[in-house]
C-alpha positions in Angstrom: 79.6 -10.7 42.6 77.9 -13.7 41.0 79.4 -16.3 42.2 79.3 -18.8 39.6 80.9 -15.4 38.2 83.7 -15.9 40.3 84.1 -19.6 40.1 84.8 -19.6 36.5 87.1 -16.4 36.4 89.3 -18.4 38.9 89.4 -20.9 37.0 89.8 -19.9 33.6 93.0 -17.4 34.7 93.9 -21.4 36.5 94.0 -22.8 33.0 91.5 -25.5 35.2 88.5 -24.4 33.3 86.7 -27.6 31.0 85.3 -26.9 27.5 81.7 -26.4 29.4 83.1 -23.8 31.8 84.4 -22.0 29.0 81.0 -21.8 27.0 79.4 -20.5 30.6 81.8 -17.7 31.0 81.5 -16.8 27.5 77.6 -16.7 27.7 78.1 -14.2 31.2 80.3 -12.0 29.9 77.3 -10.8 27.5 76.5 -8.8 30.3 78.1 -5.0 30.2 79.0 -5.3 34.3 80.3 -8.9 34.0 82.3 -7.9 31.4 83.6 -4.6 32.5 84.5 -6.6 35.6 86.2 -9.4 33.8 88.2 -7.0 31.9 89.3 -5.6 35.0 90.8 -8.7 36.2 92.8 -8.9 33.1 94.1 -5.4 33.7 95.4 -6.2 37.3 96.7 -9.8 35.3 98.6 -7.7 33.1 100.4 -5.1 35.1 101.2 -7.6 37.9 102.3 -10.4 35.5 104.8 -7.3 33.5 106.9 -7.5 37.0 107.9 -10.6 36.0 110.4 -9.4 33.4 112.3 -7.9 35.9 111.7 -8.8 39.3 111.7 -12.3 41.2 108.5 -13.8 42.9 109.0 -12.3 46.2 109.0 -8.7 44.2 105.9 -9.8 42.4 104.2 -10.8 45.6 104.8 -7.2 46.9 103.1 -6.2 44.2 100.3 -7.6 44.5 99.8 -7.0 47.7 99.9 -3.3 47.2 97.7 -3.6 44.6 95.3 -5.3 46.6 95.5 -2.6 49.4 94.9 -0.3 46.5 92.0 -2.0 45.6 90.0 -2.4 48.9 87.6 0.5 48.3 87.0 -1.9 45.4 86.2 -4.9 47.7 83.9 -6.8 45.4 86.8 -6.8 42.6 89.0 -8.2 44.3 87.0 -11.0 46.6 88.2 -14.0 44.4 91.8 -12.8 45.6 91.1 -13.0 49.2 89.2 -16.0 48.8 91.7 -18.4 47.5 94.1 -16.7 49.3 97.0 -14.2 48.5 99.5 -17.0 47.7 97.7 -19.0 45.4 96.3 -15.8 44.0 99.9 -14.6 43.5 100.5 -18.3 41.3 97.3 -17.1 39.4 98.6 -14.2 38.4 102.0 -15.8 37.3 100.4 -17.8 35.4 98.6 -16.3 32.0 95.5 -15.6 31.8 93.5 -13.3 29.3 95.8 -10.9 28.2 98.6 -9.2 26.1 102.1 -10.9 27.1 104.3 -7.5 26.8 107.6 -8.2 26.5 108.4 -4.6 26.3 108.1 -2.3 29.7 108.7 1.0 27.7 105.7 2.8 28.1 103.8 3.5 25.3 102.0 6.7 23.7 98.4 5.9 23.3 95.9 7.8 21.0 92.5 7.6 20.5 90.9 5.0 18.0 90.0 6.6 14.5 86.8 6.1 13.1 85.8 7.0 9.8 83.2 5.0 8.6 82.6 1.2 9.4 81.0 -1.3 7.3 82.2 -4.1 9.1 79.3 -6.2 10.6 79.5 -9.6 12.6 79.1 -13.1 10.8 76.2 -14.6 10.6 74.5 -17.8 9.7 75.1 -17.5 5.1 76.3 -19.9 2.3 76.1 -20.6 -1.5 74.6 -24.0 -2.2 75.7 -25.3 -5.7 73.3 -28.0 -7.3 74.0 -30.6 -9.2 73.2 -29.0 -12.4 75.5 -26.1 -11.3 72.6 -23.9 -10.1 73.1 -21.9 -7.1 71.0 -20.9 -4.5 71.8 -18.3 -1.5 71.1 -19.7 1.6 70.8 -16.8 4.7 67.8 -16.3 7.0 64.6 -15.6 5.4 65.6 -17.4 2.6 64.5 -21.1 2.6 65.4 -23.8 0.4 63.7 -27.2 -0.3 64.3 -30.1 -2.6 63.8 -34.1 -2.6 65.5 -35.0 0.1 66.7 -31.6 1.4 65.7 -28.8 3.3 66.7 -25.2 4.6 65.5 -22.3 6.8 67.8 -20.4 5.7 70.6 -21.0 8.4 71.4 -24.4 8.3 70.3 -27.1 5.8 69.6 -31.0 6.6 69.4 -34.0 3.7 67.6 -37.1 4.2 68.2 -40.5 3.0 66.2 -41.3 0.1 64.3 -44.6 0.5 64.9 -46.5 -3.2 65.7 -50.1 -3.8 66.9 -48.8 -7.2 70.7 -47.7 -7.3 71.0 -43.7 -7.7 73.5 -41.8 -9.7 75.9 -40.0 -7.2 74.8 -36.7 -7.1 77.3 -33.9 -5.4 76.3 -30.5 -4.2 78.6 -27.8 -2.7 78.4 -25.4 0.1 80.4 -22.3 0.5 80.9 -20.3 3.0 82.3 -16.5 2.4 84.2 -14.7 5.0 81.8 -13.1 7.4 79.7 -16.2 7.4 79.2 -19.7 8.7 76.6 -22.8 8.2 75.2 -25.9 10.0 74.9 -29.2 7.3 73.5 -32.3 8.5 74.1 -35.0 5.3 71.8 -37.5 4.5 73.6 -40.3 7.1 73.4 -38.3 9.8 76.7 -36.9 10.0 76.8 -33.5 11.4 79.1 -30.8 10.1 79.7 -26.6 11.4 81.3 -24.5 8.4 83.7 -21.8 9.6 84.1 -18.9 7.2 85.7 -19.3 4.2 84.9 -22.3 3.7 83.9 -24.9 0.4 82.8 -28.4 0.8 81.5 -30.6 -1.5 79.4 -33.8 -1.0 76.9 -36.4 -2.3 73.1 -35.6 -1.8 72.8 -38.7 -0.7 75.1 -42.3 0.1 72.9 -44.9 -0.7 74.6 -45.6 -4.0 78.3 -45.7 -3.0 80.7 -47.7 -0.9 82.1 -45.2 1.6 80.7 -42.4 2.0 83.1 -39.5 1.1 83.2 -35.6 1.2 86.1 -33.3 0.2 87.3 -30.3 1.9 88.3 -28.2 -1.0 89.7 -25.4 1.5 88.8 -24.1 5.2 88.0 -25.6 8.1 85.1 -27.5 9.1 84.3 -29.5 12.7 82.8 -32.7 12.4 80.3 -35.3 14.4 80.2 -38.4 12.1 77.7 -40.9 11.9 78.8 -44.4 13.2 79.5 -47.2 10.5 77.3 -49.3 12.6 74.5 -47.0 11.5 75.7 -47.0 7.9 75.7 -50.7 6.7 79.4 -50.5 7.8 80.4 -47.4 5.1 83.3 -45.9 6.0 83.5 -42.3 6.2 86.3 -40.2 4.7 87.2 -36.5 4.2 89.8 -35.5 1.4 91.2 -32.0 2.1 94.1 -31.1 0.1 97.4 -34.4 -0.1 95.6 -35.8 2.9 92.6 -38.1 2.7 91.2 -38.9 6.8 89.6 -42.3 7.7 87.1 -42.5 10.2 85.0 -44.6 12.2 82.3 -42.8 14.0 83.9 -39.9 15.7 84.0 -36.0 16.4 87.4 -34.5 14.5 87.7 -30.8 13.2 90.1 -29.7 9.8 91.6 -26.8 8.7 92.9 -26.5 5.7 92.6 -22.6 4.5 94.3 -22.1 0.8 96.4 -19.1 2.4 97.9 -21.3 5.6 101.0 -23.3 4.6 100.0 -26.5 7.0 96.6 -28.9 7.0 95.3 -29.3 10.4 93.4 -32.4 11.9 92.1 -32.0 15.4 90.7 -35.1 17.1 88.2 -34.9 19.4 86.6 -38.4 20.4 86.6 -41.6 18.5 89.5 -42.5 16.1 91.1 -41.2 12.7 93.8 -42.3 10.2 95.6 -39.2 8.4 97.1 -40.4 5.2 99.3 -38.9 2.9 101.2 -40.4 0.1 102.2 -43.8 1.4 101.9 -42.5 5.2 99.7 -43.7 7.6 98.9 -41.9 11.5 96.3 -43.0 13.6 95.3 -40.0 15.9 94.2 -40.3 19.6 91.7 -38.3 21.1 93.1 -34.5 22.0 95.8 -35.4 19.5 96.5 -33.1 16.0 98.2 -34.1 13.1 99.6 -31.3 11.2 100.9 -31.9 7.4 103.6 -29.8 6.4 104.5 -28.5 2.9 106.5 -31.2 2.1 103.8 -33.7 3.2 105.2 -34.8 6.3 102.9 -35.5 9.3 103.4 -34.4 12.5 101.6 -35.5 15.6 101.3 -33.4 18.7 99.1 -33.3 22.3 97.0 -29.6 22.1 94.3 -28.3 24.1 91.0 -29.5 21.9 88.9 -26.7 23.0 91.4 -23.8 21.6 91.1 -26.1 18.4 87.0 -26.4 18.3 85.9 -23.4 20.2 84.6 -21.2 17.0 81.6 -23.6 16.5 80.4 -22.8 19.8 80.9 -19.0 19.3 84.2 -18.7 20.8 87.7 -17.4 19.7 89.6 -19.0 21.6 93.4 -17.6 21.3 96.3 -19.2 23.2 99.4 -17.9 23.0 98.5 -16.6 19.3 100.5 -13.5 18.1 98.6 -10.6 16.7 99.1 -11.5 13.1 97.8 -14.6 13.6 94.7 -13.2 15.5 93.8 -11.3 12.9 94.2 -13.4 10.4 91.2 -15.6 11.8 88.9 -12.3 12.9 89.2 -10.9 9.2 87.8 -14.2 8.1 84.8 -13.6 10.8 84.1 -10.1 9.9 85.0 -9.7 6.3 87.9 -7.4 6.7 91.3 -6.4 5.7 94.0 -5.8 7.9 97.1 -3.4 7.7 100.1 -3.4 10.3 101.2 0.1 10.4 104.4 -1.5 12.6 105.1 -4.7 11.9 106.2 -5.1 14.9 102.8 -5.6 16.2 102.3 -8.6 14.5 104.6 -10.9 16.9 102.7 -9.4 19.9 101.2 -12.5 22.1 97.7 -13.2 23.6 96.0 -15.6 25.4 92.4 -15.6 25.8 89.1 -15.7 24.7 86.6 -13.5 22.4 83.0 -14.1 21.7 82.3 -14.4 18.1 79.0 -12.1 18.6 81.4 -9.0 19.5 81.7 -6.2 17.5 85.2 -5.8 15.6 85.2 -2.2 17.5 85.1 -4.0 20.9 87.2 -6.7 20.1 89.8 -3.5 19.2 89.0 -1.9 21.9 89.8 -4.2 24.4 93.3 -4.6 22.6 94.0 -1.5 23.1 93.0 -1.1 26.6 95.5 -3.8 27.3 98.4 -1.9 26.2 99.0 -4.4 22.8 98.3 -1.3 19.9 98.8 2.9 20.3 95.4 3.3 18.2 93.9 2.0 15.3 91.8 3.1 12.3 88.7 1.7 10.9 87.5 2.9 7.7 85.2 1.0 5.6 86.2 -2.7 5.5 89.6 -1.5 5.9 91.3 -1.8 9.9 95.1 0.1 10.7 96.4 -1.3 13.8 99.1 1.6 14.9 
């Protein structure tokens, strides 16, 4: 087995694994074997952590260790077990890794998926650009754009400062971003900003006439890598996104604010950010969120950034997300609607991670290899998860 492989499966069923480690093991498990290996990992994760419901650690020890013996014809599968040896292995397994947390050690009956016809396809790099004067222009690749102090290949599209003495109107274009699609934008200070599927934002062409530069969020969720003040003749930056208007000073911070999801979401990377609504005021901390409830309060919390930021850098990353939720953010990805045959299904919990280059019939599969769904139907746009 690879054993940079190895490494990072260790440490990613650990919880140990850093934001880097996670884009590696992402990247390896493109490969068919890695994968198939991986996946087996979570199976063994699964059956040994279900003992837990009703045994006590010395029981789940025992099982391990017969699964082990099991598994010897399978040396190479189960190396990383012998290697950090069987007791911390056993803690590793405890603890959750990728998988379906099954509450429920009825067996099930499984069937085999359905499919009927699929027009599902992966996202992909696509937006609308609205101009100024309201015209629109599709932006996907092979289609480029250019304009004064803008330009496009297609799949991202970059402004430049416009070198006047003489103040400009304030001119505001808009990108958006359907489901099954997202964008790069780099505005005319610099400021860097990923668009996650359905997704509008709207912003000035260009800065040099106003006082702080300012975008809005209409709805969705966008990541952001904002250009100092320093660099900016001391502007202040802020994003409006709903009740809540977010001051910054040169920092990486991502929003979320979809139209269908009660709560507004403000992740903070690096730097610093003030989240203000009405007459409050929070200053977040790096690996801090604030969340704004429906009656506008805020609420800060500690999270896990990288679960947070992780779909810019191609990666679902799920933890302890119930299936509802799940596929509430893959339908955006893919374009898709979703129907609970059970809803039962829906409070079902994962942890783990998905690349966002997988097929939707992968993705399902895997699911239902783990034991979280009986079957499930795909027919057109249309999934039933049974």
């Amino acid at each position: 087995m690879n054993s940079t492989l190895e490494h990072l499966i260790v440490k990613f069923l650990n919880k140990s694994a850093t934001a880097k480690e996670f884009k590696t093991l992402t990247h390896l498990l493109k490969d068919r074997e890695n994968k198939a290996l991986f996946e087996e990992y979570v199976r063994v994760n699964h059956q040994l952590n279900q003992s837990l419901y009703d045994a006590d650690k010395d029981q789940t020890l025992a099982v391990l260790m017969r699964r082990i013996e099991q598994d010897k014809q399978r040396a190479t599968k189960v190396v990383w077990l012998r290697r950090i040896g069987y007791a911390a292995a056993a803690v590793v397994i405890m603890s959750l890794g990728i998988q379906y947390i099954n509450q429920n050690t009825t067996p099930q009956v499984e069937s085999a998926p359905t499919l009927v016809k699929s027009d599902i396809k992966v996202g992909a790099d696509k937006a609308i650009l609205t101009l100024a004067n309201g015209n629109e222009v599709a932006l996907e690749k092979g289609n480029e754009f250019h304009a004064t102090n803008a330009n496009s290949n297609g799949e991202s599209i970059v402004y430049t400062a416009t070198t006047t003495d003489k103040p400009l109107p304030i001119a505001y274009n808009t990108l958006t971003i359907p489901r099954g699609g997202e964008f790069f934008l780099q505005l005319s200070d610099s400021t860097k900003i990923w668009l996650n599927s359905a997704t509008k934002l709207k912003y000035p062409v260009d800065f040099s006439s106003s006082d702080t530069r300012q975008v809005e969020l209409v709805y969705g969720e966008a990541y952001f890598e904002v250009s100092a003040s320093t660099k900016n003749n001391g502007k202040a930056f802020k994003v409006l996104s709903r009740d809540q208007e977010i001051e910054v000073l040169g920092t990486a911070f991502n929003v979320k604010a979809y139209e269908e999801e009660e709560y507004t979401y403000t992740t903070l990377v690096h730097g610093k950010v003030a989240v203000n609504v009405n007459e409050q005021s929070k200053q977040l901390t790096p690996n801090q969120q604030a969340i704004v409830t429906a009656n506008q309060e805020i609420k800060i919390s500690a999270i896990d950034v990288y679960n947070e930021i992780s779909w810019k850098d191609g990666v679902f990353s799920f933890e302890g997300k119930n299936l509802a939720e799940i596929m509430t953010v893959l339908s955006r990805w893919f374009d898709m609607n979703v129907v609970f045959q059970d809803n039962a299904l829906k409070k079902k919990q994962f942890v783990g991670v998905l690349g966002r280059e997988q097929s939707i019939e992968e993705i399902l599969q895997t699911i239902h290899r783990l034991g979280a769904i009986n079957t499930f139907e795909i027919n057109s746009k249309k999934i039933i998860l049974k």
